[in-house]
N, C-alpha and C positions, 0 to 999 in steps of 0.2 A: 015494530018494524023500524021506528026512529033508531033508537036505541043499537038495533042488530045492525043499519049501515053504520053509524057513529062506530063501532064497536070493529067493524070490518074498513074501517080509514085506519082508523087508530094502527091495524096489523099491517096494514099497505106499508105506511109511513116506518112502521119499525122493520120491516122489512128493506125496503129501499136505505134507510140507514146503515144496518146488517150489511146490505151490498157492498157499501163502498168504503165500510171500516175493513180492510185487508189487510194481511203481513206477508211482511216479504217472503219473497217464494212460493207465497201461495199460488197451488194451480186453477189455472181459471175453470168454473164449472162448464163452462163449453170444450174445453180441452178434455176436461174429464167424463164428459156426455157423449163428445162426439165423435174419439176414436181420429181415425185417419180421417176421415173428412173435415174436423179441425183446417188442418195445411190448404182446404181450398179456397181460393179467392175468388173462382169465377162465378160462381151460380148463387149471388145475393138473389135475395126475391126483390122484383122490381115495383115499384109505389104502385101502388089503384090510386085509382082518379080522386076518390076521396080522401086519401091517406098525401096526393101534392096540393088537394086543396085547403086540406088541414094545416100544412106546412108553410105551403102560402102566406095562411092568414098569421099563423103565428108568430114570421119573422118579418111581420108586414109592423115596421116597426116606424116610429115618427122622425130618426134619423137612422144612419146605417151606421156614426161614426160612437164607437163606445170608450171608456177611460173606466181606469176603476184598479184593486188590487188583487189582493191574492194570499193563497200559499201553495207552495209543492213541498212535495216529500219524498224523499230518494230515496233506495235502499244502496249500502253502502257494500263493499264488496272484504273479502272474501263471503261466499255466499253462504258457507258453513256458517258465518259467524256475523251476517246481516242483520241491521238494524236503519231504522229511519230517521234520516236527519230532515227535519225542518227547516223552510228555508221563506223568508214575505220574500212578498212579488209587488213590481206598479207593473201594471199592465194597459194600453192602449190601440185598439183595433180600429176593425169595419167590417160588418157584415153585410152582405150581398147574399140576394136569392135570383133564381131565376126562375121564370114563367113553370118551368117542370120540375121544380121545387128540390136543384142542387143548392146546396147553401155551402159557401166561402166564408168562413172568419180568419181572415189575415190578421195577426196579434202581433208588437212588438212589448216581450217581454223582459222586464229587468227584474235580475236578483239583487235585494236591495243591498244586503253586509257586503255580495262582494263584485256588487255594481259591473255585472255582468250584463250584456244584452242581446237578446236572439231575436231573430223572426222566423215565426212560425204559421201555419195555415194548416187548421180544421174543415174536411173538406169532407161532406156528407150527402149521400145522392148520388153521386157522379157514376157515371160508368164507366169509367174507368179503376173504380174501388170500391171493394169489398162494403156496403152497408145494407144493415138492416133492423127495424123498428121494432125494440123491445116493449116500448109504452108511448103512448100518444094523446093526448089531452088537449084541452083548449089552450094550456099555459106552459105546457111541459110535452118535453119527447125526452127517450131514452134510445141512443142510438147503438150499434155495435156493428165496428168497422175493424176491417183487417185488411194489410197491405205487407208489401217486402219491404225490406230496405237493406243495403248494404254495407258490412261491417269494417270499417277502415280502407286502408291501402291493395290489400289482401282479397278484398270484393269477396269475400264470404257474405251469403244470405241470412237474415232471419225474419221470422213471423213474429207480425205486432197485432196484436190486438186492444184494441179500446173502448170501454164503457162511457160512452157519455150521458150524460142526464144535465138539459137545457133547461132552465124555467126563464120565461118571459113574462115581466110584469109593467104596469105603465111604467116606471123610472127607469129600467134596465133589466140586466141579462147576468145570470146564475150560472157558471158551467163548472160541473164534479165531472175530472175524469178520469179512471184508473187504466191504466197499460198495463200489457202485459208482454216478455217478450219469451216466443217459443213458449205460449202455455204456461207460463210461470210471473206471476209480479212483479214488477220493478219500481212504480212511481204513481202519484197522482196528482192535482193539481185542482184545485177550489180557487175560482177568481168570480168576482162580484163585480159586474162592468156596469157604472150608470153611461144612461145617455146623454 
């Protein structure tokens, strides 16, 4: 029995790797599972009580305020002829949860060659956005959110979706996460934040 769990981690783990090595263009398996239903934002399934108090505990963390680095991976355009450029990251946040287990990570992120700087916020739980819990653990969650946003000057729409996979350990916070836009890959982003 020992052996058959050891043996069934082992797949887990290669599995979840598999996830989140992707190329460009590739369509997300929910795009491809789900048809039109894909495009909907509103009917996330909403937490059980046990699923905010797992979340709770998990980002019950000894400070909120994280530092740490990174990499993203773009894919480069013409899409015909896409490939992945590499890019480190410093990266410095705050994470905030609340009683009904929305979590905010506010992140200011630098590209470091070309000392670029954005801020951004991972916003999961909310209801106001699409999330919902792929995997859930005492140390890990795997989230999967979808929202609009609007494309330049011109306010054209599109659908994003995103894989996230959280691990929380005493020193800090783990985050892998792949986008996708319109069902298709664009980017991902691996940053290792201590406390």
């Amino acid at each position: 029995m020992k052996h058959h769990l050891i043996g069934l981690t082992c797949i887990m783990l290669l599995i979840s790797a598999k996830a989140f090595a992707v190329q460009c263009n590739e369509k997300s398996q929910a795009f491809i599972s789900e048809g039109d239903a894909y495009y909907d934002t509103n009917s996330a399934p909403e937490l059980t009580k046990e699923e905010k108090n797992k979340i709770v505990a998990l980002f019950n963390l000894k400070t909120n305020r994280l530092r740490g680095g990174g990499v993203s991976s773009d894919c480069t355009l013409p899409e015909n002829e896409s490939k992945k450029i590499s890019t480190r990251l410093n990266a410095s946040g705050v994470l905030n949860i609340s009683s009904n287990g929305e979590v905010h990570i506010d992140l200011e992120v630098e590209k470091i060659a070309k000392k670029e700087t954005t801020l951004e916020r991972l916003v999961f739980f909310s209801k106001s956005a699409y999330s919902e819990i792929l995997n859930l653990t005492d140390s890990s969650v795997v989230v999967r959110t979808k929202y609009r946003n609007k494309s330049g000057a011109h306010g054209g729409v599109y659908l994003v979706e995103e894989i996230t996979a959280i691990t929380v350990s005493e020193t800090g916070v783990d985050i892998n996460l792949n986008r996708y836009i319109n069902g298709f890959y664009t980017n991902d982003r691996s940053l290792r934040l201590k406390m």
